[in-house]
N, C-alpha and C positions, 0 to 999 in steps of 0.2 A: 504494500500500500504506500503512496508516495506521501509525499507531504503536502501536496494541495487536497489527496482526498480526506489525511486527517483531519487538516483542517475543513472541510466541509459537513463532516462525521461530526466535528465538534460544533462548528458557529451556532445552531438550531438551540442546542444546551446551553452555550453563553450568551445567550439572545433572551432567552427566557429567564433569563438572570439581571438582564437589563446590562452588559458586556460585549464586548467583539473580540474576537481572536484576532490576535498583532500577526502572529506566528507561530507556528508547529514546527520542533526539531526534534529526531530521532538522531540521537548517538551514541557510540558504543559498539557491541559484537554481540550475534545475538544468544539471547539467553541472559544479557548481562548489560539491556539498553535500558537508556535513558531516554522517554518522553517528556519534552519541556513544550509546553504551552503558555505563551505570554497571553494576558489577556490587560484590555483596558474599558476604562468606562468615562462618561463626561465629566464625571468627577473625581478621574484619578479610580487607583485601586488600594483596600488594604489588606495585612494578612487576612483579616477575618473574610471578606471577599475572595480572594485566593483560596481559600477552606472551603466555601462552597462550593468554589465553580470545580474543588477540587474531586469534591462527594457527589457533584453533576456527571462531571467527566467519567470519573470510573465507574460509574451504572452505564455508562454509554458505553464505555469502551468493555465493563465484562460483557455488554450483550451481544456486544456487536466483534469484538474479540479480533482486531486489528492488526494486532503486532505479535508476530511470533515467542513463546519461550517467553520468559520472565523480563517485565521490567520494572523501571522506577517512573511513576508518574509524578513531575514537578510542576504545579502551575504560579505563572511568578508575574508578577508588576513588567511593563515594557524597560522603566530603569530609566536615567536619561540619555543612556548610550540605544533606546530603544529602536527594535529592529523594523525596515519599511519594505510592507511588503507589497501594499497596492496604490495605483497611480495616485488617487486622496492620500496615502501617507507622504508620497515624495511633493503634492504640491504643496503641502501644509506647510514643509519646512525648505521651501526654494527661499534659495539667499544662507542658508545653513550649510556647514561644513558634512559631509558623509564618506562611508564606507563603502565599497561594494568588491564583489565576485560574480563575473560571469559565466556561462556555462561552454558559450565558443569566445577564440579573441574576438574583439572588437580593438582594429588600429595595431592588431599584434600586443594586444595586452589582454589581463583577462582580470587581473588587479586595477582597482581605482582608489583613491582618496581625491579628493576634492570638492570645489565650493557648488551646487547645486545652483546653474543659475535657469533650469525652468524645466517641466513635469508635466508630460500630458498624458494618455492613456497609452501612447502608443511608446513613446521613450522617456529618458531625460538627455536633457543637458547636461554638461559636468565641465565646468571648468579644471584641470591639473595643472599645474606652474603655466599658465597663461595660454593651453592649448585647450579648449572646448573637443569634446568628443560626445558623439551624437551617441548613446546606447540604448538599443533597443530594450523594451522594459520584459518582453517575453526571454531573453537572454540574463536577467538578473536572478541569480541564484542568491545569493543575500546580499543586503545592505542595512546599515545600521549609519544613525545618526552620531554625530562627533560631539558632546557637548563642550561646550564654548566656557568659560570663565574670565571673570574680568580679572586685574592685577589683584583683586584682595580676596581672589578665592571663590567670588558669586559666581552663579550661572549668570550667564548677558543675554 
């Protein structure tokens, strides 16, 4: 099962929670994985929320019985390194620094960091040391937001 379908198996549970699925990651070897589910909500996530959506999730997942052999189910806050995984998460934070991994090169790279300067459904923009590269958003295997700090330690 990949990880678009877990998250699709999941969203319907975190929806009735009043929540959205950030992102699903499975890691590890199996018998011995790790299911991590980021979830958020309008008003932020706490652990007590994390606990439910945790007791959601594993009625979903014994029923539905997803992932091979044992594993550990984490479900956790997005964080402010939080990970972006549909075209609303990348336009929400155009003008923000990001991460990303793609699944072919794009430009003979397949690594990016740099400043997001625009997000539509189809790609983003990425500026890296002054070069724009155009990446397709079906080619983004992950990305994650770079939180920013000013010189006394705040987020900016």
């Amino acid at each position: 099962m990949t990880r678009t379908d877990l998250h699709d198996l999941l969203e319907p549970g975190a929806e009735a929670l009043g929540f959205e699925v950030l992102a699903v990651e499975l890691t590890g070897s199996p018998g011995r994985s790790v299911l991590r589910v980021y979830i958020d909500g309008p008003n932020g996530v706490t652990v007590d929320d994390c606990a439910r959506a945790s007791q959601q999730f594993s009625a979903i997942l014994d029923v539905e019985d997803p992932v091979p052999g044992h594993y550990t189910l984490e479900v956790s806050s997005p964080g402010l390194d939080r990970p972006l995984t549909k075209a609303q998460h990348f336009q929400a934070v155009v003008g923000q620094e990001i991460r990303l991994k793609t699944s072919d090169a794009v430009s003979g790279r397949r690594r990016f960091r740099g400043r997001l300067k625009d997000a539509d459904p189809q790609g983003l923009d990425l500026v890296v040391d002054g070069e724009t590269y155009r990446i397709p958003l079906a080619k983004v295997i992950k990305a994650r937001l770079i939180p920013e700090f000013d010189e006394l330690g705040e987020k900016s």
